[in-house]
C-alpha positions in Angstrom: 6.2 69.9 83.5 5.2 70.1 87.0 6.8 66.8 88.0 10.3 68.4 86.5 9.7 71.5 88.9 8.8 69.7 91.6 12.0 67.7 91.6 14.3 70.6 90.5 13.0 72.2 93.9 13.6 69.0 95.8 17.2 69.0 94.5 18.0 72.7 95.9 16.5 72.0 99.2 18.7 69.1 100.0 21.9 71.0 98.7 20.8 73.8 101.1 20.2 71.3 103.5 23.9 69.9 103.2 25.7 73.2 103.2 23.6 74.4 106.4 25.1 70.8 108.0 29.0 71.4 106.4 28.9 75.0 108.4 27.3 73.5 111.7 30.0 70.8 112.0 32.5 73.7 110.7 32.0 75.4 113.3 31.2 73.2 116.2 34.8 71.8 115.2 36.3 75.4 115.2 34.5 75.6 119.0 36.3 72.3 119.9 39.3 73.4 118.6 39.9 76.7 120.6 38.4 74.8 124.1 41.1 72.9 126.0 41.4 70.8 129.1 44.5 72.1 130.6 46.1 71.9 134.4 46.6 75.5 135.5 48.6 76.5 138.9 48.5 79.9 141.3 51.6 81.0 141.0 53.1 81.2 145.1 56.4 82.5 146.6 58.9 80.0 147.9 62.3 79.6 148.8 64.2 77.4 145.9 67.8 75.2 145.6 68.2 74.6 141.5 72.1 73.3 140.6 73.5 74.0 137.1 76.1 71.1 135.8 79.1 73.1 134.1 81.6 71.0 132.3 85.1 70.9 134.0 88.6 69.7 133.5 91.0 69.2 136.4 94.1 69.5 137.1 97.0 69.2 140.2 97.9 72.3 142.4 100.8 71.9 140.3 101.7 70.0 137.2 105.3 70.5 137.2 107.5 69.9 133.9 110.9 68.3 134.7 113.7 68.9 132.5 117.3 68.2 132.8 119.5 71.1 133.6 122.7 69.4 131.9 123.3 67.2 129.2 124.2 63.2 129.4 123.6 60.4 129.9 121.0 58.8 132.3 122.6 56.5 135.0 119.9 55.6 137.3 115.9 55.7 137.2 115.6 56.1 141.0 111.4 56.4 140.9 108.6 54.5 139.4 105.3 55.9 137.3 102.8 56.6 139.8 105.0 56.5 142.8 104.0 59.5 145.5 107.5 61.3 146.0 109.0 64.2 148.3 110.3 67.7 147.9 113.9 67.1 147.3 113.3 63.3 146.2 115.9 61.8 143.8 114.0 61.2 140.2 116.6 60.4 137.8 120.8 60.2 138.3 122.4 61.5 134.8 126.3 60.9 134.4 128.2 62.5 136.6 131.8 61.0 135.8 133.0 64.8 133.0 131.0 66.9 135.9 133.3 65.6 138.6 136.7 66.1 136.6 135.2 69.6 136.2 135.1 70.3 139.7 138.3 68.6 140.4 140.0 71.0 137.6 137.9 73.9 139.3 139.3 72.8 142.5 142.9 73.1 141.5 142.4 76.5 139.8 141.5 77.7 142.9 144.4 76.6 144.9 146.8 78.2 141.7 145.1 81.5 141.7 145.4 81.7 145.4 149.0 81.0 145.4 149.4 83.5 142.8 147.6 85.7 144.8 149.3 85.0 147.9 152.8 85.6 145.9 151.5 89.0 144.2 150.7 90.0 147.8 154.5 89.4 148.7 155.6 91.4 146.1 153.3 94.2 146.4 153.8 94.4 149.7 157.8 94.1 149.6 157.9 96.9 146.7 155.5 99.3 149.3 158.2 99.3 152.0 161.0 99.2 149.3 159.4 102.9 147.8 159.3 104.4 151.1 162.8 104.1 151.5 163.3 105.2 147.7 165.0 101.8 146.5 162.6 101.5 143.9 160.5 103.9 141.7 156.5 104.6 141.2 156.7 102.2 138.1 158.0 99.3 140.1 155.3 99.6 142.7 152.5 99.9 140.4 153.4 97.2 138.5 153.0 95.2 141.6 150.0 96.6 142.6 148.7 95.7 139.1 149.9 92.3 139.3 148.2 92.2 142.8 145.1 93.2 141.6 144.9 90.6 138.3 146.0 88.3 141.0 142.5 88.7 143.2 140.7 88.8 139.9 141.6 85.3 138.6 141.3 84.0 142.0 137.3 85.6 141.4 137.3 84.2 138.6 138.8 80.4 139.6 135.8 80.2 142.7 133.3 81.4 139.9 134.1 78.6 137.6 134.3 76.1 141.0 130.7 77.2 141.5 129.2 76.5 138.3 131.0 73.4 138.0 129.6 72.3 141.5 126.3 73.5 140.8 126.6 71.2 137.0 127.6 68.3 139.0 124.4 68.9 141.8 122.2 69.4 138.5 123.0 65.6 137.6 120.9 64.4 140.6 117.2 65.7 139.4 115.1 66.4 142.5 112.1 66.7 142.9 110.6 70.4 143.4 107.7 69.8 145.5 105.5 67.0 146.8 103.6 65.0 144.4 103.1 62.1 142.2 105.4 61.0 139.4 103.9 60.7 135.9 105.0 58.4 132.7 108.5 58.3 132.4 108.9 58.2 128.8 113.2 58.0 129.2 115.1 55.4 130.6 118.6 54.6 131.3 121.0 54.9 129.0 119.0 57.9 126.9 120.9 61.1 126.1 119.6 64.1 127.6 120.0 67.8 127.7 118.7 71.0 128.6 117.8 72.1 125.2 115.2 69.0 125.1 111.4 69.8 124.6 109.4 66.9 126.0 110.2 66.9 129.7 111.8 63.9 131.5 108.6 62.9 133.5 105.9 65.7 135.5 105.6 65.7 139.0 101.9 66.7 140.1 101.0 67.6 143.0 97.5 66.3 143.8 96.9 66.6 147.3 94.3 69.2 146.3 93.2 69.4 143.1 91.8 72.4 140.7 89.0 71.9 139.1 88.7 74.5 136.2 85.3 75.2 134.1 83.4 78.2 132.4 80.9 80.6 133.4 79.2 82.6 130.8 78.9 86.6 131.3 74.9 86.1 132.6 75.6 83.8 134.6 78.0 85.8 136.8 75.9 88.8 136.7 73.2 86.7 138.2 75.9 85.5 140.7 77.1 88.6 141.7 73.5 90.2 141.9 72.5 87.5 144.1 75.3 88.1 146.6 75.4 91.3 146.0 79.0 91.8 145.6 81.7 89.1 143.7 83.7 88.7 146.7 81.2 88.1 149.0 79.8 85.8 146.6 83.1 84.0 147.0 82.6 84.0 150.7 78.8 83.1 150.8 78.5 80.3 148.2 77.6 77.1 149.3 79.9 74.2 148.5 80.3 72.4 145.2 80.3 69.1 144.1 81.5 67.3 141.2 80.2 64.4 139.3 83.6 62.2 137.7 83.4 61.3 134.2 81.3 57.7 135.1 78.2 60.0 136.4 79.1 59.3 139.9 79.4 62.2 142.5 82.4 63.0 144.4 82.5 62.5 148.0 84.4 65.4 149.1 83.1 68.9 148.4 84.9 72.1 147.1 84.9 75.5 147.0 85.2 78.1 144.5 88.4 79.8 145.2 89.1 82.2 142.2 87.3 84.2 139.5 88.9 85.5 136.8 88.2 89.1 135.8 88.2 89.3 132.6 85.5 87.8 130.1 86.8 85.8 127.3 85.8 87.8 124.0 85.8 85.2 121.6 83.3 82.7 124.1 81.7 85.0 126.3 82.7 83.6 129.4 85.1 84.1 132.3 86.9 81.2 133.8 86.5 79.5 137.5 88.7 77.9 139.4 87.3 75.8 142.4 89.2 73.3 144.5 89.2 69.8 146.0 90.5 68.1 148.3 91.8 64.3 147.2 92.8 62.8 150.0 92.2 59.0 148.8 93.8 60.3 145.7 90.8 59.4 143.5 91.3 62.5 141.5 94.0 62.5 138.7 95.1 65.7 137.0 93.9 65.5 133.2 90.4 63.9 133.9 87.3 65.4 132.9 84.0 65.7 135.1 80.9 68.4 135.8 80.5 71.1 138.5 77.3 70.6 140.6 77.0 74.7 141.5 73.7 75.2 143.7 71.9 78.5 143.6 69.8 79.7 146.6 67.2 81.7 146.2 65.0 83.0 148.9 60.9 84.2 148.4 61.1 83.7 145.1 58.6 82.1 142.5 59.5 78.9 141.0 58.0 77.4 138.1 58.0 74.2 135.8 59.8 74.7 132.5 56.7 72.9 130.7 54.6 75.3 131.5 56.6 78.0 129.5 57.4 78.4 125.6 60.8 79.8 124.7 61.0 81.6 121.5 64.3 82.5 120.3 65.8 84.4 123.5 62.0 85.1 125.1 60.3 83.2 127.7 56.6 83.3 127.8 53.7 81.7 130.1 50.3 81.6 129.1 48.0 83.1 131.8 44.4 82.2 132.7 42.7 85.5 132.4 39.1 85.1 132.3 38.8 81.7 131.6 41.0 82.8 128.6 44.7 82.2 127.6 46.7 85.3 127.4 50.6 84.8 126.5 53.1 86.6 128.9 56.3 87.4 128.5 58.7 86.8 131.7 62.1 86.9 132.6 64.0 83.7 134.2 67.3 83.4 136.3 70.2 82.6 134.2 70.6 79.3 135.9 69.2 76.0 134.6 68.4 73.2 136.3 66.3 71.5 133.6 62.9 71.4 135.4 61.9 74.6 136.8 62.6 78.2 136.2 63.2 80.6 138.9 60.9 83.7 137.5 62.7 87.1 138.1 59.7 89.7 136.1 56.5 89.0 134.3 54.5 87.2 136.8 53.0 88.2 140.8 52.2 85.9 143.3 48.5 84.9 142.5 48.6 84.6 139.2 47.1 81.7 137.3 49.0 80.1 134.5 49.0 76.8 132.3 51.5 74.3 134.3 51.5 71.8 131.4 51.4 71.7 127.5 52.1 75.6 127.0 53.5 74.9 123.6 49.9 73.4 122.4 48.0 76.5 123.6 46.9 79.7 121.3 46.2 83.0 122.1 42.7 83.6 123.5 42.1 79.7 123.8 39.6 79.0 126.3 41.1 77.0 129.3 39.0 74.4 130.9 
């Protein structure tokens, strides 16, 4: 009887003994759970250059559409796809063989409604001197003077047809309307043309300069404009652009932002920009695709590493070192994104300590090593 006791009691102890050990390493795992080894940074005041990559389309100064004015036949291709033209530059010869005999039949018009003219003149004229001396009556004279009169009217008439068939035969030469570079050429000689058509006869793009066309969204220009104070001196105080081409490579040649548009874009949120080039080796074609390089200058202000923030939904928050403790802090960011660092517009003072890495692993109240 004792011997069962005795081991009964034996049995207890070393259960007791093994729940005391499960809630020492219980807890001395919650302890190393809550303590971390994590670098920290004073926040400081400093002046800061991030640039924001907005997608961007561009385009010529101007794409212009050419389209025949009269209907034919094209005679004569008189440019090539690619080839740099002048204002005023033959493109394209259509038949001019009907427009000619127009004029000439416009021509002669002329010369019979002036002779007509000049022989209703006669008679008006003879009839005026024959009614002063009463040889012929009222009716007589204002016949002539109504024959007179429809006599200056188809002559009007004759020079207005002689103009428009002038002006049809000029149309058959297509010009060019400004300087620029031709693009395809998708008819050739001996295709039937007219004004009615809908695809145009070639474009002529001027690329001398080029726009350069992308989006800004509403934030974005209400960071700009408090930045700069006002939107036109923002337009006069930016610093220049630069764009990176569709291989990743950056443009030599900077550019500007010349135009803002004022209104906002309800469907997208954002208001468009136009910025310009210049393209002097003519590396830039109208159509391509590339990515505005905008900087943003900021002066005094506190910059900080995007890893040492956690963004939740719309929020940004830091974790501060208060007390050896972390305390999560809510602050507000400049609307401009450069990837890597975060220019910090409320939330945080110069002096402040904060996690610089691995925010996203830290809980509240975690003790920072």
């Amino acid at each position: 009887m004792e011997m069962n006791r005795l081991k009964r009691q034996m049995r207890w102890v070393g259960t007791i003994g093994c729940i005391v050990l499960a809630t020492a390493c219980r807890q001395s795992s919650q302890n190393q759970s809550v303590v971390g080894n994590y670098e920290t940074m004073k926040v400081s005041a400093s002046d800061a250059e991030l640039t924001t990559a907005y997608s961007a389309t561009i385009r010529g100064r101007q794409d212009i559409d050419i389209y025949p004015q009269v209907s034919g036949t094209i005679q004569e291709l008189c440019v090539t796809e690619g080839e740099k033209v002048s204002q005023g530059q033959p493109l394209f010869i259509i038949d001019q063989v009907p427009y000619k005999a127009a004029l000439n039949t416009a021509e002669a018009n002329v010369k019979s409604a002036r002779a007509a003219l000049a022989t209703a003149q006669l008679t008006y004229d003879s009839n005026k001197e024959l009614f002063a001396q009463k040889v012929v009556s009222d009716y007589t004279l204002s016949t002539a003077r109504n024959s007179f009169l429809t006599a200056e009217a188809d002559l009007a008439q004759a020079e207005a047809q002689e103009v428009n068939a002038r002006n049809n035969l000029s149309y058959t030469v297509v010009k060019s309307p400004a300087d620029g570079v031709v693009g395809t050429l998708p008819y050739r000689v001996g295709a039937l043309v007219s004004s009615s058509m809908t695809q145009p006869l070639t474009t002529v793009s001027d690329n001398s300069s080029m726009y350069v066309y992308f989006s800004m969204t509403e934030n974005q220009l209400l960071s700009l404009v408090r930045q700069y104070g006002t939107l036109d001196s923002a337009l006069v105080r930016m610093p220049d652009l630069q764009l990176r081409l569709n291989d990743q490579s950056v443009y030599e040649e900077k550019g500007r932002i010349e135009t803002i548009s004022g209104v906002i874009d309800r469907q997208t949120g954002t208001v468009s920009v136009r910025a310009v080039f210049p393209n002097k080796t003519r590396l830039l074609h109208s159509g391509a695709s590339g990515s505005i390089l905008m900087p943003s200058i900021y002066k005094d202000c506190i910059v900080i590493p995007q890893e040492a923030t956690v963004k939740q939904q719309d929020k940004v928050l830091v974790y501060k070192v208060v007390d050896g403790k972390a305390a999560s802090t809510l602050i507000q960011v400049a609307d401009v994104n450069d990837g890597r660092t975060y220019i910090v517009t409320g939330g945080l003072s110069v002096g402040d300590e904060i996690v610089a890495k691995g925010a996203g692993l830290i809980r509240e109240g975690m003790q920072i090593k």
